[in-house]
TORKOL-4160 file (C-alpha; in steps of 0.2 Angstrom, whole numbers, padded with zeros to 4 digits, m for minus):
347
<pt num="1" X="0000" Y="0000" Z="0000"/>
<pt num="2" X="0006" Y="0018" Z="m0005"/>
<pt num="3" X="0004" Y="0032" Z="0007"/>
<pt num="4" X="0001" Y="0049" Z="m0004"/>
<pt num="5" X="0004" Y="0059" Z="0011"/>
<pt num="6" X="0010" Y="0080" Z="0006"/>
<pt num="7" X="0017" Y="0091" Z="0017"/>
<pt num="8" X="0008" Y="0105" Z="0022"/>
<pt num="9" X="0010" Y="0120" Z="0010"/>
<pt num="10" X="0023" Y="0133" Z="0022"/>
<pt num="11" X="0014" Y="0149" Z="0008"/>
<pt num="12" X="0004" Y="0154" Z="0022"/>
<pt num="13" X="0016" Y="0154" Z="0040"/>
<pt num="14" X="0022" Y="0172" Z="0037"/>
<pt num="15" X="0002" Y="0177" Z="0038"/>
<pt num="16" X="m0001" Y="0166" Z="0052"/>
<pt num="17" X="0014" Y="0173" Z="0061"/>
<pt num="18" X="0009" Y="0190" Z="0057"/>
<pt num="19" X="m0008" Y="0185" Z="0064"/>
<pt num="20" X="m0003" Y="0177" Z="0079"/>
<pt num="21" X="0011" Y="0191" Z="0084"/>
<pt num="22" X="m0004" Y="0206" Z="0081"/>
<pt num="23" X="m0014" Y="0198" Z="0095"/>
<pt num="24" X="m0017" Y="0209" Z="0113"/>
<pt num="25" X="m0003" Y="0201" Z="0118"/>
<pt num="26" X="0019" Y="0201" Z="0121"/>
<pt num="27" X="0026" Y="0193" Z="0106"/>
<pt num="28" X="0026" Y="0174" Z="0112"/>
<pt num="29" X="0016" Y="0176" Z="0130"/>
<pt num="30" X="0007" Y="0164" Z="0124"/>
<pt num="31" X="0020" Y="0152" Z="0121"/>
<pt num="32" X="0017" Y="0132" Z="0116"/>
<pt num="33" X="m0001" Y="0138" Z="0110"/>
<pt num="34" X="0008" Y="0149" Z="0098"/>
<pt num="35" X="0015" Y="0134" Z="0088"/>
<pt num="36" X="0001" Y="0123" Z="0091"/>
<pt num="37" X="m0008" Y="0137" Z="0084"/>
<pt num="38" X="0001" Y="0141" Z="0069"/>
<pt num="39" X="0003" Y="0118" Z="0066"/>
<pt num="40" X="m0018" Y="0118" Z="0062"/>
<pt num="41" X="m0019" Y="0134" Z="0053"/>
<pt num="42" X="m0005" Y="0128" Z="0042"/>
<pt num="43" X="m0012" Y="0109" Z="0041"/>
<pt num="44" X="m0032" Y="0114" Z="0037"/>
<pt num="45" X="m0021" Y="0129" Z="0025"/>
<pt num="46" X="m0033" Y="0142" Z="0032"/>
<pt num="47" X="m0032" Y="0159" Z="0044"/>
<pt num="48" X="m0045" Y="0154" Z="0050"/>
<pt num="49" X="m0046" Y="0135" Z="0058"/>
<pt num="50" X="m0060" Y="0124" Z="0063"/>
<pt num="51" X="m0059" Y="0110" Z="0074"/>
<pt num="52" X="m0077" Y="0097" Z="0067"/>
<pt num="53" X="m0080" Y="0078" Z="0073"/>
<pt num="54" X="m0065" Y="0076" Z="0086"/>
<pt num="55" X="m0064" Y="0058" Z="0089"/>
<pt num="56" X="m0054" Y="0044" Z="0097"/>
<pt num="57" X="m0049" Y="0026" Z="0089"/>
<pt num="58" X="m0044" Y="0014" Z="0102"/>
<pt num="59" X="m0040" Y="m0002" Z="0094"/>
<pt num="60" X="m0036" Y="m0018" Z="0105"/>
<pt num="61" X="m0027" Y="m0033" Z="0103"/>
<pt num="62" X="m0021" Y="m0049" Z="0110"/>
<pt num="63" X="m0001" Y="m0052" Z="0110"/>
<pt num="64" X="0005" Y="m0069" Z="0108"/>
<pt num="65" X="0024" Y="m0061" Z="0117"/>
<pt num="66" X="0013" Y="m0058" Z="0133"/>
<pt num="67" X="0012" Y="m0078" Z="0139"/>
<pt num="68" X="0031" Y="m0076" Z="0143"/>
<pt num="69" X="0028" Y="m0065" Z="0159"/>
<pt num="70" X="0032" Y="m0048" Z="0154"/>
<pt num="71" X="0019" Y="m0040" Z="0159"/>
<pt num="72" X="0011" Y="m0036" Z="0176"/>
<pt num="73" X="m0005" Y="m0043" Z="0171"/>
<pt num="74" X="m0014" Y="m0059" Z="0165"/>
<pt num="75" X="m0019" Y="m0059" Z="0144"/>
<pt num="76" X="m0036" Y="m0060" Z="0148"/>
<pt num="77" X="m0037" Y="m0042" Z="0154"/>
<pt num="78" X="m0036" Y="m0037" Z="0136"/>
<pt num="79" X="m0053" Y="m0044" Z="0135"/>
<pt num="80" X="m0059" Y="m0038" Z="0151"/>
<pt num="81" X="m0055" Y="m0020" Z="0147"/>
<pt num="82" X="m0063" Y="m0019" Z="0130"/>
<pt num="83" X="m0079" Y="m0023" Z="0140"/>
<pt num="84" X="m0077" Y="m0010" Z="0151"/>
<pt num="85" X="m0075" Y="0002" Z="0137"/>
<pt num="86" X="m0091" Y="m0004" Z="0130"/>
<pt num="87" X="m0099" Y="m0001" Z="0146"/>
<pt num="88" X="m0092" Y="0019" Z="0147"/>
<pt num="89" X="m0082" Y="0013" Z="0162"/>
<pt num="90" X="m0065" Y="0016" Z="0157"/>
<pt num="91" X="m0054" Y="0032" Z="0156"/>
<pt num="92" X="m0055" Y="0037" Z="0137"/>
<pt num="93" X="m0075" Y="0036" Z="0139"/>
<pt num="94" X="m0075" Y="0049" Z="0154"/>
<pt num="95" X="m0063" Y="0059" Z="0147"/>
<pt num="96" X="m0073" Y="0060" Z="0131"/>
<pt num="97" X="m0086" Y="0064" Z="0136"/>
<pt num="98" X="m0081" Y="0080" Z="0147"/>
<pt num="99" X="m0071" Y="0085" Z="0132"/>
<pt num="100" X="m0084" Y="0082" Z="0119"/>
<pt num="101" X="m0074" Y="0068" Z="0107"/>
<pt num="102" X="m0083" Y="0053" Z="0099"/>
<pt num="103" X="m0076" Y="0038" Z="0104"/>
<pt num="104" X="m0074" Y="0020" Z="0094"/>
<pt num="105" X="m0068" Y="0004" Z="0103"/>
<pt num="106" X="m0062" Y="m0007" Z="0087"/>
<pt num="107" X="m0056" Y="m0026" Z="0090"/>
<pt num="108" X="m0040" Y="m0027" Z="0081"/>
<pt num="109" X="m0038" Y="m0045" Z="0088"/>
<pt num="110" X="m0044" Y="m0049" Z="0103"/>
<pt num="111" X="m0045" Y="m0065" Z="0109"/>
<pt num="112" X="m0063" Y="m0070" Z="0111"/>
<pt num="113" X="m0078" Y="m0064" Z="0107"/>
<pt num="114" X="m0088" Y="m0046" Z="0108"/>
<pt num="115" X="m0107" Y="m0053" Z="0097"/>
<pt num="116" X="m0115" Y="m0047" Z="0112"/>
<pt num="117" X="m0107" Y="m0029" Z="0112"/>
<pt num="118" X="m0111" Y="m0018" Z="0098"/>
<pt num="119" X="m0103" Y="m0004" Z="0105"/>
<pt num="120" X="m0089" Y="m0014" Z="0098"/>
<pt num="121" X="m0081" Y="m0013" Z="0082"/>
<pt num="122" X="m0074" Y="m0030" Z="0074"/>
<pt num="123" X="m0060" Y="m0029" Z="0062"/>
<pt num="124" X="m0051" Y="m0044" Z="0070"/>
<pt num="125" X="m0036" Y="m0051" Z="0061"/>
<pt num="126" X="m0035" Y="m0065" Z="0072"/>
<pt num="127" X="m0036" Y="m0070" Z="0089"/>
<pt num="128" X="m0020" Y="m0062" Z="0097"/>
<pt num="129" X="m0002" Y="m0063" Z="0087"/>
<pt num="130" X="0009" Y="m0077" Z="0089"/>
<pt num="131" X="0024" Y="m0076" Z="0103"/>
<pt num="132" X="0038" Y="m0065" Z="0092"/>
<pt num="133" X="0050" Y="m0075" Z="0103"/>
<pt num="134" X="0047" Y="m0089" Z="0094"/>
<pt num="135" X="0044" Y="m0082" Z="0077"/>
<pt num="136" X="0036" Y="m0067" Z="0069"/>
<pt num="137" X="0021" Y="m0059" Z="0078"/>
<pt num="138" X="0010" Y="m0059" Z="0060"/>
<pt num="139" X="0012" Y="m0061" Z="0040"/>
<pt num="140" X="0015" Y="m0048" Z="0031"/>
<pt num="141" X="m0004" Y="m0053" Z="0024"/>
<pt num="142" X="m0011" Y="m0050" Z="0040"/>
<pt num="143" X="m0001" Y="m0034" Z="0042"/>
<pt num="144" X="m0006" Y="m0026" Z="0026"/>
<pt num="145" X="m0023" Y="m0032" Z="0033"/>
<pt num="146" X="m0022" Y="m0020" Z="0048"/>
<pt num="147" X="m0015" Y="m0007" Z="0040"/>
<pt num="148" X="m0030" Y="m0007" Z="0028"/>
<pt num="149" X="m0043" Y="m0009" Z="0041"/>
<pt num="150" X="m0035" Y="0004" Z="0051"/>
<pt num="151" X="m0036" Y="0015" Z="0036"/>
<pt num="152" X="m0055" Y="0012" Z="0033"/>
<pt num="153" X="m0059" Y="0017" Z="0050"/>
<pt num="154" X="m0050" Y="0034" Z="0046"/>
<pt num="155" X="m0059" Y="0036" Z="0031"/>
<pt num="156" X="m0077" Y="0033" Z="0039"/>
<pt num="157" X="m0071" Y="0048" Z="0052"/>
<pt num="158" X="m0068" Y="0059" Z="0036"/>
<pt num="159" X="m0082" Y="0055" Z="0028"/>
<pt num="160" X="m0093" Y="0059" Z="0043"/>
<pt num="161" X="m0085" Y="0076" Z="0042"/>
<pt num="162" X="m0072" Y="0075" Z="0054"/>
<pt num="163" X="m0055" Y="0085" Z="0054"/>
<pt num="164" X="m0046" Y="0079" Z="0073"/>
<pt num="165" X="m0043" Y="0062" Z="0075"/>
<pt num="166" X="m0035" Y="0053" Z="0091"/>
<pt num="167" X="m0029" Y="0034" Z="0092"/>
<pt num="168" X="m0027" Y="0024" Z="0108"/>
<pt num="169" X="m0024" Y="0005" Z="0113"/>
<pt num="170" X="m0026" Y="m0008" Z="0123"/>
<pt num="171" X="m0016" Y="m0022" Z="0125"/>
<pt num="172" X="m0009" Y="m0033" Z="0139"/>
<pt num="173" X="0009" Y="m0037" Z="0131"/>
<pt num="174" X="0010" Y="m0020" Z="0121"/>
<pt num="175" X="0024" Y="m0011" Z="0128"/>
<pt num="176" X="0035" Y="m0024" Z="0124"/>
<pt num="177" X="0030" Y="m0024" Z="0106"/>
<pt num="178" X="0032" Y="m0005" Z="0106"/>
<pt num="179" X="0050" Y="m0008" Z="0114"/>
<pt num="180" X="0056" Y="m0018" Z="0102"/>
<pt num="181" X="0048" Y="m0012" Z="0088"/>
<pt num="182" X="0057" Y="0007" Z="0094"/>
<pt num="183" X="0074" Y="m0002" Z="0094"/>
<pt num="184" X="0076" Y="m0009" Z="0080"/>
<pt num="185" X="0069" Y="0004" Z="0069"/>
<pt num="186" X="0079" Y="0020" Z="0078"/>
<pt num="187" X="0094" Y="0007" Z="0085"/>
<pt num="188" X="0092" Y="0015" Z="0103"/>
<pt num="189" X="0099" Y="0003" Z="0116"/>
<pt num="190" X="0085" Y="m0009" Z="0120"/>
<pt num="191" X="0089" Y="m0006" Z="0138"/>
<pt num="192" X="0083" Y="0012" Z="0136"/>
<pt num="193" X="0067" Y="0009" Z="0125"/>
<pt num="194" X="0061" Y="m0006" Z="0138"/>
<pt num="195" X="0049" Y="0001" Z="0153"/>
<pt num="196" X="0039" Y="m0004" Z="0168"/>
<pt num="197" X="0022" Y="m0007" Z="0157"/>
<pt num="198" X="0008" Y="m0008" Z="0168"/>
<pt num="199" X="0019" Y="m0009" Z="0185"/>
<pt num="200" X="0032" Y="m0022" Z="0183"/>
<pt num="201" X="0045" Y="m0021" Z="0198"/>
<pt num="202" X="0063" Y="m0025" Z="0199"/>
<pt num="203" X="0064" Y="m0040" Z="0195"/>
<pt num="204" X="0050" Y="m0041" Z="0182"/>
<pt num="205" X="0057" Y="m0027" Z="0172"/>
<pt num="206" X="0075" Y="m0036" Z="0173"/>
<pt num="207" X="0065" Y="m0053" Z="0168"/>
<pt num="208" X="0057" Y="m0043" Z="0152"/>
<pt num="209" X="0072" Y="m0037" Z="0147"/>
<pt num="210" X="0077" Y="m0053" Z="0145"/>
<pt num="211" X="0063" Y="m0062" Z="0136"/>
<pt num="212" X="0064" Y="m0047" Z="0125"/>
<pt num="213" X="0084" Y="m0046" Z="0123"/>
<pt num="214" X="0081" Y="m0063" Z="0118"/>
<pt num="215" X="0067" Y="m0060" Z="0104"/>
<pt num="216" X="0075" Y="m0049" Z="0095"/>
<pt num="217" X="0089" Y="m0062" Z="0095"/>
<pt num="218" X="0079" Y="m0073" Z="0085"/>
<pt num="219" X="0075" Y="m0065" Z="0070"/>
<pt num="220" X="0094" Y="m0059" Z="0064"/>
<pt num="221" X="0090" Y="m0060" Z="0048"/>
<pt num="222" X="0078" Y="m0045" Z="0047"/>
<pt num="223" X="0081" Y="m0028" Z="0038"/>
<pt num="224" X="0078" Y="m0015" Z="0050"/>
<pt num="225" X="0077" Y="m0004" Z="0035"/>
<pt num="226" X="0059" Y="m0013" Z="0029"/>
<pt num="227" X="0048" Y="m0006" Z="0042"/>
<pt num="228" X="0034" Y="m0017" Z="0036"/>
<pt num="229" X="0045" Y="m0032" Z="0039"/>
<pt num="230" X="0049" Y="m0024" Z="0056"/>
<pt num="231" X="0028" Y="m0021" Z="0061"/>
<pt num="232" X="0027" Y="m0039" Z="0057"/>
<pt num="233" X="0042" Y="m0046" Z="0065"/>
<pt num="234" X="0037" Y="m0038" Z="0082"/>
<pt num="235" X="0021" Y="m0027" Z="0079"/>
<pt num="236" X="0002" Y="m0029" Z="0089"/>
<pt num="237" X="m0013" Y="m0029" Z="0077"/>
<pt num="238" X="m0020" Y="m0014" Z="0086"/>
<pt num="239" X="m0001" Y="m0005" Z="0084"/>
<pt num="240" X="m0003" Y="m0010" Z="0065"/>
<pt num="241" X="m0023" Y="m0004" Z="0063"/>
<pt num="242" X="m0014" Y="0013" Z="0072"/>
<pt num="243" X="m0003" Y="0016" Z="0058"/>
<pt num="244" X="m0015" Y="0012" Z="0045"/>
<pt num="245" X="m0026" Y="0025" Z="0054"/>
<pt num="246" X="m0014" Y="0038" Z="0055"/>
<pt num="247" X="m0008" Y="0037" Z="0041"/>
<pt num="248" X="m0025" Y="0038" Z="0029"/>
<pt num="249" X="m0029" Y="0054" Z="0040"/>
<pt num="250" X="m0013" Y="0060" Z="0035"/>
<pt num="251" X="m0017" Y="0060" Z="0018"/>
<pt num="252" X="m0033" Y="0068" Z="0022"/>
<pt num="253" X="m0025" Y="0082" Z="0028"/>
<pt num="254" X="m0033" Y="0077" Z="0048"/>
<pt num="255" X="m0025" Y="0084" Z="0062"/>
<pt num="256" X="m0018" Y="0068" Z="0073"/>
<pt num="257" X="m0018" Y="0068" Z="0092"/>
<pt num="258" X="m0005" Y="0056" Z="0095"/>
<pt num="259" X="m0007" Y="0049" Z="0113"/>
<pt num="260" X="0009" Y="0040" Z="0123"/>
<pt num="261" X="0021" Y="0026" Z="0120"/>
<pt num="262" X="0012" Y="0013" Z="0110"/>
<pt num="263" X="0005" Y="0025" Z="0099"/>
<pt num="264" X="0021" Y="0034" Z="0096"/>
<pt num="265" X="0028" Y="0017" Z="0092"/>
<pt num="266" X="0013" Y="0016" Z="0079"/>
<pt num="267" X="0019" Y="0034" Z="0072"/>
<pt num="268" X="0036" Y="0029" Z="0072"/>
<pt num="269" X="0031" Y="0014" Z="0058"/>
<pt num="270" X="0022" Y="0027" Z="0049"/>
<pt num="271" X="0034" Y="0039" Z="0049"/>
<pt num="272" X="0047" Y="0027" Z="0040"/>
<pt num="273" X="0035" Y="0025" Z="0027"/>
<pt num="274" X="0028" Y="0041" Z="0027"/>
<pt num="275" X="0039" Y="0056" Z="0035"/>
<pt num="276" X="0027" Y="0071" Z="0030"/>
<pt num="277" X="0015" Y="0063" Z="0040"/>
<pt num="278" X="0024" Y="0072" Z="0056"/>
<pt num="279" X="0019" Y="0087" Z="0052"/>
<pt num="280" X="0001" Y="0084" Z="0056"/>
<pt num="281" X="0004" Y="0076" Z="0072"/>
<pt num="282" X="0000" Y="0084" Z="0089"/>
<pt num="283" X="0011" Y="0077" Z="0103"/>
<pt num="284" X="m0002" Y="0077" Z="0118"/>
<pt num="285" X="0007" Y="0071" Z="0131"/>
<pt num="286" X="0024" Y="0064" Z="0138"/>
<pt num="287" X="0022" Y="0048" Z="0147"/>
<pt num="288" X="0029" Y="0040" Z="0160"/>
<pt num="289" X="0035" Y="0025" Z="0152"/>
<pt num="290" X="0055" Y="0023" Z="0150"/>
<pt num="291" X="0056" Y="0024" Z="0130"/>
<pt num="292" X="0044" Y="0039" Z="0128"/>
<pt num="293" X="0054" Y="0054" Z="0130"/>
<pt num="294" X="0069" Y="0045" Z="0118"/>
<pt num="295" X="0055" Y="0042" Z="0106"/>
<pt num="296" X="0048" Y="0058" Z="0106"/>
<pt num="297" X="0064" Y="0063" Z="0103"/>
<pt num="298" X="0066" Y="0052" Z="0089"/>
<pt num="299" X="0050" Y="0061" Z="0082"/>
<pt num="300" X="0055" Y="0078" Z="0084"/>
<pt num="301" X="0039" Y="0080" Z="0095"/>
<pt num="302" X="0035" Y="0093" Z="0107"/>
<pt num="303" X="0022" Y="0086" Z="0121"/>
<pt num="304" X="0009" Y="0097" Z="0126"/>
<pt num="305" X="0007" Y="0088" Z="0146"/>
<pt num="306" X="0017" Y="0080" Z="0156"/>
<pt num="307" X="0008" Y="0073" Z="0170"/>
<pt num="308" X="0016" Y="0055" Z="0173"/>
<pt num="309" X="0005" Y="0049" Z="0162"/>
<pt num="310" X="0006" Y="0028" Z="0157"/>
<pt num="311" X="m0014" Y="0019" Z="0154"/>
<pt num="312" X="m0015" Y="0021" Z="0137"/>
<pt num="313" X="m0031" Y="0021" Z="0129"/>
<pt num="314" X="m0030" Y="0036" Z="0121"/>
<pt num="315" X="m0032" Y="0047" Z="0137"/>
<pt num="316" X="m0019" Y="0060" Z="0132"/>
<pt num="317" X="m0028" Y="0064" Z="0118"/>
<pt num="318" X="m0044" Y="0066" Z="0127"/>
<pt num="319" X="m0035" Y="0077" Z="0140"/>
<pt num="320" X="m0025" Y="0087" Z="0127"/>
<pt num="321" X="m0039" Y="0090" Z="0117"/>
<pt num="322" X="m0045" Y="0107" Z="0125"/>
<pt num="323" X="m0028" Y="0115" Z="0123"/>
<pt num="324" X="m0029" Y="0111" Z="0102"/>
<pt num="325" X="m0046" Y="0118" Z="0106"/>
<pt num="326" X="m0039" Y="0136" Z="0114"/>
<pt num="327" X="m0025" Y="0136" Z="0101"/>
<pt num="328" X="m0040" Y="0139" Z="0089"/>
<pt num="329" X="m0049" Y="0150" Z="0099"/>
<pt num="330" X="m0036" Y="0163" Z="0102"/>
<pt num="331" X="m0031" Y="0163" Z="0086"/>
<pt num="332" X="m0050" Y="0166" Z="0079"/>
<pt num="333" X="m0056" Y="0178" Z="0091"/>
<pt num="334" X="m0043" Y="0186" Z="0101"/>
<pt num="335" X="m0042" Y="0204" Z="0098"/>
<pt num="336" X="m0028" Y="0213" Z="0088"/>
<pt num="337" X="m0018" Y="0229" Z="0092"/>
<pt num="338" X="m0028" Y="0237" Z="0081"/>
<pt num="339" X="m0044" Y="0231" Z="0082"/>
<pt num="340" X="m0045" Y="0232" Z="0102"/>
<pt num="341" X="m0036" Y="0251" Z="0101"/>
<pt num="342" X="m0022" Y="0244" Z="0111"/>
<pt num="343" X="m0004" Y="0253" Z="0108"/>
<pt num="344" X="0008" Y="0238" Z="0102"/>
<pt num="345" X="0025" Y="0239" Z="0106"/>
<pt num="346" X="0038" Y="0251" Z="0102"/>
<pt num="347" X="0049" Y="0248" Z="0088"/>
């Protein structure tokens, strides 16, 4: 699959400066916003921006790598959780509804079944990836699959009107495909891209580390320059369905609320495929996972929060939103120098 994904055109960022820098305000008070600001006027190519259909995708999937204890938590809680998000329990559905986002649970490849949840959507591959220690996590058939899927699901938002769009997991096992996939595709340390996860201790993190020191020992053959062959070597179903996502809304000139670690692993596979697509991406928060803050580096993003943030789901997109939403607004309605009579500052 071909990404047709264009920069955003720079014609207008003197205008949009000249805008921002006119406002009842010291040059740069407002500081982050400014930028944030000036990112959706130049991605929607307009002085004038508009925020329609915000919405989250949370995709969730089984990992077959989570059966050799790296995580904190049993497999079935993958399941368990996407109930939960049916129900409106969860995190991302509160948060979503405070901050006015639509919200879609999609199972990537859960294992089990949801027939008796609408509220959920069913794009499964399969029923959990195999155990990448042992061999790849999917075929490069399923992971042009997800990619797909993922970029339907974008689509549909589009079609529907909407211009925002946010994608969240879950996942029991996911860190550790987000880890691996980090370190082989930017060749950071695998030490510094491995975490906690969901709370490991000590001696859980030390024992995940080398399960997954391990994994990436098997598969010596692979060309870390292929990021398809990487997604598939290591990837989650609900990590490929986010990078299929992302990217489709990228060429649909979306603005992308990117939300923590496995996500940002999902941007960094689209990203070697598509490197434009960065430019439309909204970093919303910095979480508290090990790997984040190299990887945002790694991506050139700038997070909007840091609040020791590590569930997931989509939350710090949810929580970030409002700040895209005041970039907007001061930008559309805050008063100039000259249109509020104010003196500006002295050349």
């Amino acid at each position: 699959m071909n990404w047709n994904i264009a920069a955003p055109d720079g014609a207008l960022a003197a205008a949009i400066g000249r805008k921002i820098d006119t406002k009842t305000k010291p040059l740069g008070a407002l500081g982050q916003l400014e930028a944030l600001a000036r990112q959706v006027a130049l991605v929607q190519q307009t002085l004038a921006p508009a925020l329609h259909r915000p919405h989250v995708l949370v995709f969730a999937a089984d990992h077959g790598i989570a059966r050799a204890g790296v995580s904190q938590y049993p497999p079935e809680v993958t399941h368990q959780m996407v109930r939960n998000f049916a129900q409106g329990g969860a995190a991302i559905n509160v948060f979503c509804r405070q901050n006015g986002l639509g919200l879609t649970i999609v199972d990537a490849g859960v294992r089990g079944s949801f027939a008796d949840l609408p509220a959920v959507r069913d794009e499964k591959i399969a029923e959990g990836t195999q155990n990448f220690a042992e061999g790849p996590a999917m075929t490069a058939a399923q992971c042009a699959d997800a990619l797909a899927r993922g970029a339907r699901l974008a689509d549909e938002r589009h079609a529907a009107g909407g211009n925002v769009l946010g994608v969240g997991e879950m996942g029991i096992g996911n860190t550790s495909a987000a880890a691996v996939l980090m370190h082989v595709l930017t060749n950071r340390p695998l030490a510094a891209c491995v975490g906690r996860g969901t709370g490991l201790d000590a001696t859980g993190l030390a024992r995940k580390l080398a399960v997954l020191t391990q994994a990436v020992g098997a598969h010596p053959g692979l060309d870390a320059a292929d990021p398809l062959a990487v997604l598939a070597t290591f990837g989650g179903f609900e990590i490929a369905q986010m990078a299929g996502a992302l990217l489709r809304a990228a060429e649909r000139r979306m603005l992308l609320l990117i939300d923590g670690f496995i996500a940002s692993a999902a941007l960094l596979v689209a990203a070697r495929l598509a490197p434009e697509i960065l430019a439309y991406c909204v970093f919303c928060h910095e979480s508290d996972e090990q790997g984040h803050r190299l990887l945002l580096a790694e991506l050139g993003g700038r997070p909007l929060l840091r609040l020791g943030l590590r569930l997931g789901e989509g939350t710090g997109c949810a929580l970030a939103y409002p700040l895209v939403q005041a970039a907007v607004g001061f930008l559309n309605e805050m008063a100039s120098f000259e249109s509020a009579g104010v003196s500006g500052e002295k050349d």
